[in-house]
C-alpha positions as CSV (number, residue, x, y, z in Angstrom):
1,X,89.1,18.0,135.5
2,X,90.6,21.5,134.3
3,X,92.6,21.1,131.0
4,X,96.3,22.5,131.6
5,X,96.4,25.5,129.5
6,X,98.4,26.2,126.8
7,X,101.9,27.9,126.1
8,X,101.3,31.7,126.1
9,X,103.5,32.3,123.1
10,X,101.4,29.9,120.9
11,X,98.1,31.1,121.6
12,X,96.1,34.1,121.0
13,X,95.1,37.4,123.4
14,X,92.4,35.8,125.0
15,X,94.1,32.4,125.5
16,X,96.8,34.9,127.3
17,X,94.7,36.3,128.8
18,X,93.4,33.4,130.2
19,X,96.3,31.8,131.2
20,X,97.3,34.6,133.5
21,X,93.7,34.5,135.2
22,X,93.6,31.0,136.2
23,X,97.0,31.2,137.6
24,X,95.7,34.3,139.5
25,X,92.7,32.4,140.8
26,X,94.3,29.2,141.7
27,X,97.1,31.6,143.5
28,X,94.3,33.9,145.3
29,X,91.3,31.3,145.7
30,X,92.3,28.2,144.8
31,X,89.5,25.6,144.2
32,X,86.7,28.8,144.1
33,X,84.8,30.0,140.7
34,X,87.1,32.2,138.9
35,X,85.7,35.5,139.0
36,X,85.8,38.4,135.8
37,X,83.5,41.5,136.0
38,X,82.4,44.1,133.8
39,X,80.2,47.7,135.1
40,X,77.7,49.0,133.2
41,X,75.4,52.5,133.9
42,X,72.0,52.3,132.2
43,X,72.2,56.1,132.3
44,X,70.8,56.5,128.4
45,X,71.7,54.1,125.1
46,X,74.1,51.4,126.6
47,X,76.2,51.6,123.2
48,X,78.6,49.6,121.2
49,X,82.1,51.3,122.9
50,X,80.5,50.1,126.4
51,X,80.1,46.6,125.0
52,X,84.1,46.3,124.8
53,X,83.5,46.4,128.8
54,X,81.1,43.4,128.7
55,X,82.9,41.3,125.7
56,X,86.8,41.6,127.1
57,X,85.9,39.8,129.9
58,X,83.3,37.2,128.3
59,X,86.0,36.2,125.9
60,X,88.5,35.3,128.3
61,X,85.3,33.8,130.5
62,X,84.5,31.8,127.7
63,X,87.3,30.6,127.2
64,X,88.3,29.3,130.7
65,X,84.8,27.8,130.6
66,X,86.5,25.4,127.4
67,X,89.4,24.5,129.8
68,X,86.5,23.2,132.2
69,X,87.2,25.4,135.3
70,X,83.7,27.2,136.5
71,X,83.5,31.1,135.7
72,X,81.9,33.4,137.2
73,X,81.0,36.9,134.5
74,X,79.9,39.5,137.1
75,X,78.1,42.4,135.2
76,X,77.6,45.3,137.5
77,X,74.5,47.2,136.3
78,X,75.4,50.9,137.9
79,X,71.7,51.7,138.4
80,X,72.4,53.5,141.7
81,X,74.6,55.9,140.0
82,X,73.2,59.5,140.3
83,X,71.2,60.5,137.1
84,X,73.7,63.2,135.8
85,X,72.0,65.2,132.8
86,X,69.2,64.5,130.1
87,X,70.6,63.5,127.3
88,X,70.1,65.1,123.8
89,X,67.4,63.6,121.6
90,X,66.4,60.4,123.8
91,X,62.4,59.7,122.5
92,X,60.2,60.9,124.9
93,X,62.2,62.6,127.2
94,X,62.5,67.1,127.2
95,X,63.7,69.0,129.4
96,X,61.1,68.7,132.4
97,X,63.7,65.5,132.9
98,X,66.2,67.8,134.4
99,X,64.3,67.9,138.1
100,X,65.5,64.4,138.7
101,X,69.4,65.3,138.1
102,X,71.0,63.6,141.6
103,X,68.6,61.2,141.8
104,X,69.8,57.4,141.8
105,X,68.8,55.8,137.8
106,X,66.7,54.0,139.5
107,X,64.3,57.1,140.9
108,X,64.3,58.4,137.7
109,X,60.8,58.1,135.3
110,X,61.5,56.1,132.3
111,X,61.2,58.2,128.8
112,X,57.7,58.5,128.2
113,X,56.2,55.8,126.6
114,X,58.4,53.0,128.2
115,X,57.2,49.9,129.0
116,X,59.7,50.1,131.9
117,X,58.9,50.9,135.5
118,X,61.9,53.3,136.2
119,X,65.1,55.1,133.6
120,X,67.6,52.5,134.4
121,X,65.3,49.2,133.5
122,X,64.5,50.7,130.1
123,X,67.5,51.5,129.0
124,X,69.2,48.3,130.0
125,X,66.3,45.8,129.1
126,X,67.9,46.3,124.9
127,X,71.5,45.5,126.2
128,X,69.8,42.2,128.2
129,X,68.1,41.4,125.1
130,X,71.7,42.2,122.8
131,X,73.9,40.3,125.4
132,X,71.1,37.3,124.9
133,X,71.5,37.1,121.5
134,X,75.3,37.5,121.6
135,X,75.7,34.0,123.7
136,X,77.2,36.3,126.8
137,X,76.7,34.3,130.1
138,X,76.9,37.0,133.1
139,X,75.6,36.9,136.5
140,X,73.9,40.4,136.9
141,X,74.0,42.7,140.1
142,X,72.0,45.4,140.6
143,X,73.9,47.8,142.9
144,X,70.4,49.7,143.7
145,X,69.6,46.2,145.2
146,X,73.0,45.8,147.2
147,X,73.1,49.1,148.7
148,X,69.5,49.5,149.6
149,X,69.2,45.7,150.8
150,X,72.5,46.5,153.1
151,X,74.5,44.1,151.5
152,X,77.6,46.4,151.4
153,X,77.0,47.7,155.1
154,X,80.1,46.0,156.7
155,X,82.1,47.8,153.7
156,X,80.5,51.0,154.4
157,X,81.2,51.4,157.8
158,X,84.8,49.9,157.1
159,X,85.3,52.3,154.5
160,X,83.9,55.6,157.2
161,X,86.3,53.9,159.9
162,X,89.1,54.4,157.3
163,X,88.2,57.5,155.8
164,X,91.2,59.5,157.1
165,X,93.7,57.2,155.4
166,X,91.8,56.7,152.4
167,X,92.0,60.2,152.4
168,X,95.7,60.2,152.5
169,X,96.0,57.9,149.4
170,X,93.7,60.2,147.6
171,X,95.5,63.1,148.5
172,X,98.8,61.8,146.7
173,X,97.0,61.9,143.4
174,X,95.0,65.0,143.8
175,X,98.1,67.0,144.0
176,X,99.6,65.5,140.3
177,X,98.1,67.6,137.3
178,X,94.9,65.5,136.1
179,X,95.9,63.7,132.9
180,X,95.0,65.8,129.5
181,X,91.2,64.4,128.3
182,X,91.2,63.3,124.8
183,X,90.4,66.0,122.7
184,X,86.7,65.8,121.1
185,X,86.7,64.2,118.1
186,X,85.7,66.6,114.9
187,X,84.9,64.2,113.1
188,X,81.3,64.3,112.1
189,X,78.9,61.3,113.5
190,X,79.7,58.7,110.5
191,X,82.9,58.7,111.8
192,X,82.5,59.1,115.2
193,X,84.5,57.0,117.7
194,X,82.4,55.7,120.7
195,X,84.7,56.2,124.2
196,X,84.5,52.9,126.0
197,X,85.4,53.9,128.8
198,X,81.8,55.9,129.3
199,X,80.8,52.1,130.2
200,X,80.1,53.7,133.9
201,X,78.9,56.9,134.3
202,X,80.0,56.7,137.7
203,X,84.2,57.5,136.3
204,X,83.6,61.6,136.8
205,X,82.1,61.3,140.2
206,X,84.1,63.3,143.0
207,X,86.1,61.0,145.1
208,X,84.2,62.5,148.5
209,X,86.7,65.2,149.0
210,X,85.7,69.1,149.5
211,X,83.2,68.7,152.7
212,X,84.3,71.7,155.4
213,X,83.8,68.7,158.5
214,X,86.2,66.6,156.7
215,X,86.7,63.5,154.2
216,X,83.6,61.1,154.4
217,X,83.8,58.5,151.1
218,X,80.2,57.7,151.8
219,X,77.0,59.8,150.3
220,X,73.7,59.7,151.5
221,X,70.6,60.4,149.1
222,X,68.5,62.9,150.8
223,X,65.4,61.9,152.7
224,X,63.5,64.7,151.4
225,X,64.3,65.2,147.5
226,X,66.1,62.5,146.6
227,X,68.9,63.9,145.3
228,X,72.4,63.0,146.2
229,X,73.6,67.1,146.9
230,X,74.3,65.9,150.3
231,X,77.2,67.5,152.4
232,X,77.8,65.1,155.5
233,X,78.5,67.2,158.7
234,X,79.8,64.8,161.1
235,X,80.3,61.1,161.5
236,X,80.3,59.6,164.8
237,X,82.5,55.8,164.7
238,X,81.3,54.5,168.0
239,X,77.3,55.1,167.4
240,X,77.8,55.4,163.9
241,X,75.2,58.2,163.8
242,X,76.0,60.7,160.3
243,X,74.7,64.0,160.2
244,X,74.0,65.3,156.7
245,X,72.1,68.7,155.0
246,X,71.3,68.4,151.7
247,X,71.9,71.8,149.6
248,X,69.4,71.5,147.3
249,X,66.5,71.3,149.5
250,X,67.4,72.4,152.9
251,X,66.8,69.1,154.3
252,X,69.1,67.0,156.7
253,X,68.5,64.7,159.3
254,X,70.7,62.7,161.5
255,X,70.6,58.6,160.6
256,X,72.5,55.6,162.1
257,X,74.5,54.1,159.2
258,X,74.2,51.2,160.9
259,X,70.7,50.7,159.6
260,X,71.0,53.5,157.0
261,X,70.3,52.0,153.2
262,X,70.0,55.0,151.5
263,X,73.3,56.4,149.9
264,X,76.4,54.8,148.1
265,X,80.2,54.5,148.5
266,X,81.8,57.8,146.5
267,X,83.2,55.8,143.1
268,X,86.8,55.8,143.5
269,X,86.2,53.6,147.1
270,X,82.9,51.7,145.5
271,X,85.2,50.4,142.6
272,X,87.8,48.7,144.9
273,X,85.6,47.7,147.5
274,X,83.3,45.6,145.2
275,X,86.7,43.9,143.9
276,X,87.4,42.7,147.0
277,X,84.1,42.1,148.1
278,X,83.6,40.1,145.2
279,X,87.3,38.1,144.1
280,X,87.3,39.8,141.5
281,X,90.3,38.4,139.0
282,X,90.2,40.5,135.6
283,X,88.3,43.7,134.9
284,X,89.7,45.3,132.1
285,X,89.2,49.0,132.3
286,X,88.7,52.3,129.4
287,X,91.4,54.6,129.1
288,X,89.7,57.4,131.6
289,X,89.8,54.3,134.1
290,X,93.3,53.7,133.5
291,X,95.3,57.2,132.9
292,X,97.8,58.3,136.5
293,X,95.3,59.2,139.2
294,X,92.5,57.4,137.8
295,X,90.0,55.1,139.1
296,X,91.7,52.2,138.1
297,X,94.9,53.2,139.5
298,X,94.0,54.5,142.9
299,X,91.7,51.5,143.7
300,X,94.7,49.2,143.5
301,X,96.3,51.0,146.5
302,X,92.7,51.3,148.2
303,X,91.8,47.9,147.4
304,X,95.2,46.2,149.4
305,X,95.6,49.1,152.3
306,X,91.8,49.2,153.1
307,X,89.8,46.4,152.1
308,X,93.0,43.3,152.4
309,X,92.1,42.8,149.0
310,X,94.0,42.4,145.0
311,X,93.6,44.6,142.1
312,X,92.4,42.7,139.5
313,X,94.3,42.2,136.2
314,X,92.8,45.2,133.9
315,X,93.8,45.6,130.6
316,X,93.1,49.4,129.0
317,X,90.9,48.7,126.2
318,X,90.5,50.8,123.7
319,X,87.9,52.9,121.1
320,X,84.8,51.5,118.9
321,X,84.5,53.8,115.7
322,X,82.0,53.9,114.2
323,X,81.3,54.3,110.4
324,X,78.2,55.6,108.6
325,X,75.0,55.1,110.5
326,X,73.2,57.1,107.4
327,X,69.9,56.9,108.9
328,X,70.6,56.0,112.8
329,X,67.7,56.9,114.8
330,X,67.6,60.7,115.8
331,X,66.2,59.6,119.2
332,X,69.6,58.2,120.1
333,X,71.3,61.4,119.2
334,X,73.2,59.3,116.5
335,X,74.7,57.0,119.3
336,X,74.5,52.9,118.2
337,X,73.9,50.2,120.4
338,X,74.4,46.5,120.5
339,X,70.7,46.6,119.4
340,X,71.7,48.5,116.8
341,X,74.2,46.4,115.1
342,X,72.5,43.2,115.5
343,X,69.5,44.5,112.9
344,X,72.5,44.7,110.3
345,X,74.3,41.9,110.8
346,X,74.7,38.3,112.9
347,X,76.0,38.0,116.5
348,X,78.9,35.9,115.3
349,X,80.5,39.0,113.1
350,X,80.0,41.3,115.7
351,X,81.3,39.1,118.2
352,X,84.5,38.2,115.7
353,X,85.1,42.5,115.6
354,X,85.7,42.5,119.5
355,X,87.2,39.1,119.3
356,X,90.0,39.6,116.8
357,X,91.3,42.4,118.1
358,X,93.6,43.2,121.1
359,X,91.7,45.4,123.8
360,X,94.2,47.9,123.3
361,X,93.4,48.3,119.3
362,X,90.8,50.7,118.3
363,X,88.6,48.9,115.5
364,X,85.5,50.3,113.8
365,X,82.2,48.9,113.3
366,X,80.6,49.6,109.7
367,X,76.9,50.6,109.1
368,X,77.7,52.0,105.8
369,X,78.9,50.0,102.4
370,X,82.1,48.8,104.4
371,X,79.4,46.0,106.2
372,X,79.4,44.2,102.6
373,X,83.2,44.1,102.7
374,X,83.6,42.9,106.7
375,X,80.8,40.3,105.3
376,X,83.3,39.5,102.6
377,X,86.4,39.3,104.8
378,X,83.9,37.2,107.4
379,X,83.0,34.4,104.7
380,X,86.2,34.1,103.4
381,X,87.5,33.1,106.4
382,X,84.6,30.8,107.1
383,X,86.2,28.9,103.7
384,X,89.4,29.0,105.3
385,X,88.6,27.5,108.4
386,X,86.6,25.0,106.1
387,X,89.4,24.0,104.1
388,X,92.0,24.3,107.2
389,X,94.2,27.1,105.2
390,X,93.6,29.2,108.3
391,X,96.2,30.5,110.5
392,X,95.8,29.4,114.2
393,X,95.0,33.4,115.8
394,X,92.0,33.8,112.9
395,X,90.9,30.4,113.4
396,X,91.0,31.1,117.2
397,X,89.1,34.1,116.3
398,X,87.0,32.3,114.1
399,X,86.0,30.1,117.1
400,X,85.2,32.8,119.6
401,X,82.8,34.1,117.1
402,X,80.6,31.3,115.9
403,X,80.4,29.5,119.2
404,X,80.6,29.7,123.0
405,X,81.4,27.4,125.6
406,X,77.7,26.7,125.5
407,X,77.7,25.8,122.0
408,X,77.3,27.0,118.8
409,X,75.3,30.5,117.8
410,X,72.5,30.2,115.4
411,X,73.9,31.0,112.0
412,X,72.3,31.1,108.3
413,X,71.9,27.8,106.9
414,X,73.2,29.3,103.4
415,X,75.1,31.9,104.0
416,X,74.9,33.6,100.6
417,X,76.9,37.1,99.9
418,X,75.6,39.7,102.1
419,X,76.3,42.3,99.4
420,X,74.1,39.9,96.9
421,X,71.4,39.8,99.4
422,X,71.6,43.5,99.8
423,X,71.8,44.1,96.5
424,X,68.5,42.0,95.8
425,X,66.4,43.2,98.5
426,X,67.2,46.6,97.7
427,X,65.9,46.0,93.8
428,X,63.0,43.8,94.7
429,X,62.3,45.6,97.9
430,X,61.7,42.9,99.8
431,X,58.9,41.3,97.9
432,X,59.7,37.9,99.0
433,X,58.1,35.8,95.6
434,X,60.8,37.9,93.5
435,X,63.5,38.2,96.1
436,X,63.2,34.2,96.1
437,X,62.7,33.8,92.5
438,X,66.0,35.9,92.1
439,X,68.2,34.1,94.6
440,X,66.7,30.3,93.7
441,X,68.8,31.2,89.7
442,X,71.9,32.5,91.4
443,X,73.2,28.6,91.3
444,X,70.8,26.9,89.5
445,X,72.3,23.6,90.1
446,X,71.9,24.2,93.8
447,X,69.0,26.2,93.6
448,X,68.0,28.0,97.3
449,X,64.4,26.5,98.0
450,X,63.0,28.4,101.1
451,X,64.0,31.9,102.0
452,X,64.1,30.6,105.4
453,X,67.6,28.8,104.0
454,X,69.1,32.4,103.6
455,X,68.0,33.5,107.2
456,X,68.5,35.8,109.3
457,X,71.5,36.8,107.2
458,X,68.8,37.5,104.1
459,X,66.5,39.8,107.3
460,X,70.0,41.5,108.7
461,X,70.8,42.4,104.9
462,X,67.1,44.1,104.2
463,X,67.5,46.1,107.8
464,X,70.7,47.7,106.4
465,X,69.4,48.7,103.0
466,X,65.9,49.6,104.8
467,X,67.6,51.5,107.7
468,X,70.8,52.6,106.3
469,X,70.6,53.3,103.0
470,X,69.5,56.8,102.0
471,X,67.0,56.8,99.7
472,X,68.5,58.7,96.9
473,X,71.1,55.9,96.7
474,X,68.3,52.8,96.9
475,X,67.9,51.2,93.2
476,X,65.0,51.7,91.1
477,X,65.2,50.1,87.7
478,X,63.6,51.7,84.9
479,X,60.0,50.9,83.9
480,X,60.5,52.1,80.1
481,X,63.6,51.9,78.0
482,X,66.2,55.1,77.7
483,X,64.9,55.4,73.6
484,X,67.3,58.8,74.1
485,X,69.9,57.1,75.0
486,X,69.5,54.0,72.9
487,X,69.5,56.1,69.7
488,X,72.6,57.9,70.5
489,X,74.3,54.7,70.1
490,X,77.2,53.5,68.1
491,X,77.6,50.5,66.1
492,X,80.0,49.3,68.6
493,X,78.1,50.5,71.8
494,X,75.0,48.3,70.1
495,X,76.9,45.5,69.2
496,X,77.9,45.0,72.2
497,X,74.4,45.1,74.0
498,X,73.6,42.6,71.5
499,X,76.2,40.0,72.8
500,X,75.2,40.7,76.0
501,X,71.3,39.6,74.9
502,X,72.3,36.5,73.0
503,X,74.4,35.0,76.1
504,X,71.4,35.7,78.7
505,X,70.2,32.3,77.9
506,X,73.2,30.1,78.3
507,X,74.5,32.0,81.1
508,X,71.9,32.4,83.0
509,X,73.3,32.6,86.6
510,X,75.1,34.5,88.8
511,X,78.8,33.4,87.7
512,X,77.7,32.8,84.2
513,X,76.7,36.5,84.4
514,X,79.6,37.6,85.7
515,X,81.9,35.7,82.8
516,X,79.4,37.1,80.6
517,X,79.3,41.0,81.3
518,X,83.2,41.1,81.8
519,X,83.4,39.1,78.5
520,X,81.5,40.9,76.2
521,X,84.0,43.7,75.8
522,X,87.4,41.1,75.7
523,X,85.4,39.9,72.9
524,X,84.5,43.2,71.6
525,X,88.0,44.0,71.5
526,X,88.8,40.7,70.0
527,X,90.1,39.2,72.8
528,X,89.0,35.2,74.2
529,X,86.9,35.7,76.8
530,X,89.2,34.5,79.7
531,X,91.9,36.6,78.5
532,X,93.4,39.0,81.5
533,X,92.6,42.8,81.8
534,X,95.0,45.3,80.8
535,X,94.6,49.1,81.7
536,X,92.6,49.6,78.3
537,X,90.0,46.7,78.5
538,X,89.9,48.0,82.0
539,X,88.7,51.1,80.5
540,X,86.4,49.6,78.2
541,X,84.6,47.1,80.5
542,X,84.3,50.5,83.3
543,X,82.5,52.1,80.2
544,X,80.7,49.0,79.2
545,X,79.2,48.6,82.8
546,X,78.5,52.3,83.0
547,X,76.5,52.2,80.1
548,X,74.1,49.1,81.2
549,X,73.8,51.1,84.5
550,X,72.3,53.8,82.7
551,X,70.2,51.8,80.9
552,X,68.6,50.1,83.6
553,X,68.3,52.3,86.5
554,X,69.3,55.5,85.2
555,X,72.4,56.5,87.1
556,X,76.5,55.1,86.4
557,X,76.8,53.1,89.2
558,X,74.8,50.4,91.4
559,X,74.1,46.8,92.9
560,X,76.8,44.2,91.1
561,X,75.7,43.9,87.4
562,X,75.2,39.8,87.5
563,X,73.4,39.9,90.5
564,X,71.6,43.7,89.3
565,X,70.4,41.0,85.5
566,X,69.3,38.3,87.7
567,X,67.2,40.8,89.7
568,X,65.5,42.4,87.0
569,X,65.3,39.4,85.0
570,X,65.9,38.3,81.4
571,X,63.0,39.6,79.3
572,X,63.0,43.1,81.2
573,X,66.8,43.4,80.4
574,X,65.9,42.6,77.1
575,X,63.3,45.2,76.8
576,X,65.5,48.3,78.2
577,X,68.1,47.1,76.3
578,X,66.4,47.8,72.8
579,X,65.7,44.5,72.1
């Protein structure tokens, strides 16, 4: 039995969300699997602004499936979309790739080296894998399948019956001025922000209009090259008999689109067909969807004057930006993916990015130092939920994230501090004896006992400081002490090493280092060592710290001293410290 759904004012956006689609449903179909869909074009790198298109909809999916109604997550791979350029700096692929331009995805060579039969399976097997790991439960359609199997046929020759008054609802928006396109962004590719809305490369496709024998919304591929620069030269309703020439090879032939499987639905009538064809309830839609004349906004009137069907509700979501990606793979042309992110860090964060965020707020996703601090802000929540100090939208958030409808993701049986296990892994190198040597003494009283306790957060942690760390900023502690630097020393800059020797012993651990290297200059300064900072100890513990940087890796600045001591370990500190 469905569970009534709560008051919209006390619940969060997807609850909302939620609450208006099973109203829809139970309106439009009552009884029926409610239906959500997202579209994706395996054109090149799926990346992470087209997985706001998948994860809008499975969040408000995932949640109806809680409330015990029976969901249906339609993901439309866009495989019969024509193959439009070759991308820039895609592995194996040059410029001999350009011969296949108005082919479907799916008559296209994969890059050269794929395991993948055709361009459209490869680049959509890593978001299958990503989506997998991610918990996303989708029912996925091939439209290379539908329209070459005839499954649309009914629609298609509905669509060439109605072609003069689909042309007429066109034709009101193709005399408004075409909305302004967002300007390019300048920014350079660390902060690049990822358009969503590029989830289907089918949104710039023309809407069928231009032919000299009239408006047809259907194109044929041609039976010759392939290629989808096909004008159709007459249509004939009764025998349904389409003449076409195809102005790239000469080609053109006369077919019965009766029997005809080989050509698509122009975009703007493909869209709105497949909602009704499908009961489609909510697709939420990028902002190039959703602008005055757009897709989005024409197949609402095409949807209920030609097909009898309902525009789906469709929130606009918004961009993904992006921030560092220091050594993201040239082959990608600097572009991230799902697959991407989920090297650097667990499904449940990323899924809590989309999650906590309205789809019309822009939110970035962090490959560079910022990671440690979403890691932070991720944890910290994890104790508030923990200790039930959480407000009810985070903890809803929280929720999303960690588990589905299914059950809960797999998550790190000790989730230590990703910027700790960065920090260690990046002095250590991954050498697994130390790395578990160093994290067994951070609590000695609850000392870590299998690396396998810390993972994958410990694996996520290492990908980041292997992948996206440049190498002049990686750690390297000194083999020999600074002697230059030692002797340079005065009495009070030696002292104070010297406290910091004695206490190694008895506070040997990673908050008994911490009290330790922010004591040493209260005490210094004759202070008690829990007395509060002011703006000069500030000063002399930034000076203090500064100094043991240089001393044991040569630069002003690195991991987080407790964590750095630990790392290198006691008799080594001693040894560059002058001892």
């Amino acid at each position: 039995m469905p569970i009534v759904a709560q008051s919209s004012t006390e619940t969060d956006w997807v609850s909302r969300f939620a609450d208006e689609v099973i109203a829809d449903s139970e309106r439009r179909a009552p009884g029926k699997p409610v239906v959500v869909a997202s579209g994706l074009s395996p054109s090149g790198p799926i990346h992470l602004g087209n997985l706001r298109e998948v994860m809008t909809p499975h969040l408000v999916a995932d949640e109806i499936r809680r409330r015990g109604y029976e969901v249906r997550h339609l993901i439309s791979w866009d495989d019969y979309d024509r193959y439009r350029k070759v991308p820039a700096g895609v592995e194996g692929v040059d410029d001999s790739w350009g011969e296949y331009i108005g082919k479907p995805l799916t008559s296209v060579p994969a890059p050269a080296g794929s395991a993948y039969p055709d361009w459209a399976a490869h680049f959509k097997a890593a978001m299958v894998d990503a989506l997998a790991e991610l918990g996303v439960e989708y029912d996925g359609i091939s439209q290379t399948e539908q329209y070459t199997t005839g499954v649309y046929r009914e629609q298609i020759l509905h669509a060439m019956r109605n072609r003069a008054k689909i042309d007429a609802i066109l034709d009101q928006y193709r005399t408004k001025k075409a909305p302004a396109k967002p300007q390019k962004s300048q920014k350079p590719v660390e902060e690049a922000e990822l358009e969503a809305a590029e989830g289907s490369g089918a949104a710039a496709e023309d809407d069928g209009s231009g032919g000299t024998a009239g408006y047809f919304p259907y194109k044929p591929y041609c039976g010759q090259c392939g290629k989808d620069l096909t004008t159709v030269t007459s249509y004939d309703d009764d025998t349904t008999e389409l003449a076409y020439v195809c102005t790239a090879c000469g080609f053109g032939e006369t077919v019965r689109l009766s029997e005809f499987n080989r050509g698509k639905l122009v975009w703007k009538v493909d869209w709105p067909m497949r909602w009704a064809y499908e009961g489609v309830i909510f697709e939420p839609s990028g902002v190039d969807h959703s602008s005055p004349g757009s897709s989005f906004v024409v197949g609402g009137q095409i949807v209920r004057e030609i097909f009898d069907g309902v525009q789906p509700i469709g929130p606009m979501y918004a961009f993904v930006g992006i921030s560092g990606m220091a050594k993201m793979s040239s082959s990608r042309g600097g572009v991230p993916t799902p697959a991407d992110a989920l090297k650097i860090m667990e499904a449940p964060l990323l899924r809590w990015l989309y999650a906590r965020r309205r789809p019309n707020q822009s939110f970035k996703i962090a490959f560079d130092q910022e990671i440690q601090r979403l890691y932070d802000e991720w944890d910290k929540l994890e104790s508030k939920v923990a200790d039930g100090s959480v407000l009810p939208a985070d903890a809803a958030a929280y929720s999303r994230a960690a588990r589905t409808a299914a059950g809960e993701l797999p998550r790190t049986p000790r989730p230590l501090p990703y910027r700790t296990l960065a920090s260690v892994v990046d002095i250590t190198a991954g050498a697994e004896e130390q790395t578990l040597r160093i994290l067994s003494e951070l609590d000695p009283a609850n000392p870590l006992n299998s690396l396998d306790e810390a993972r994958p957060r410990l694996d996520r942690a290492e990908n980041w400081i292997t992948t996206q760390v440049p190498a002049d900023q990686r750690t390297l502690v000194r083999e020999e002490p600074d002697t230059e630097l030692l002797g340079s020393l005065d009495d009070q800059g030696r002292e104070s090493l010297r406290r910091l020797m004695e206490g190694l012993d008895t506070h040997w651990s990673l908050d008994g280092l911490t009290t330790l290297v922010y004591g040493v200059p209260k005490v210094m300064a004759g202070l008690e060592p829990d007395a509060k900072p002011t703006p000069e100890l500030k000063v002399a513990q930034r000076t203090f710290f500064a100094l043991l940087y240089r001393l044991l890796v040569s630069r002003e600045t690195g991991p987080r001293l407790p964590t750095l001591l630990l790392a290198v370990g006691a008799d080594r500190v001693r040894k560059l410290l002058g001892a």
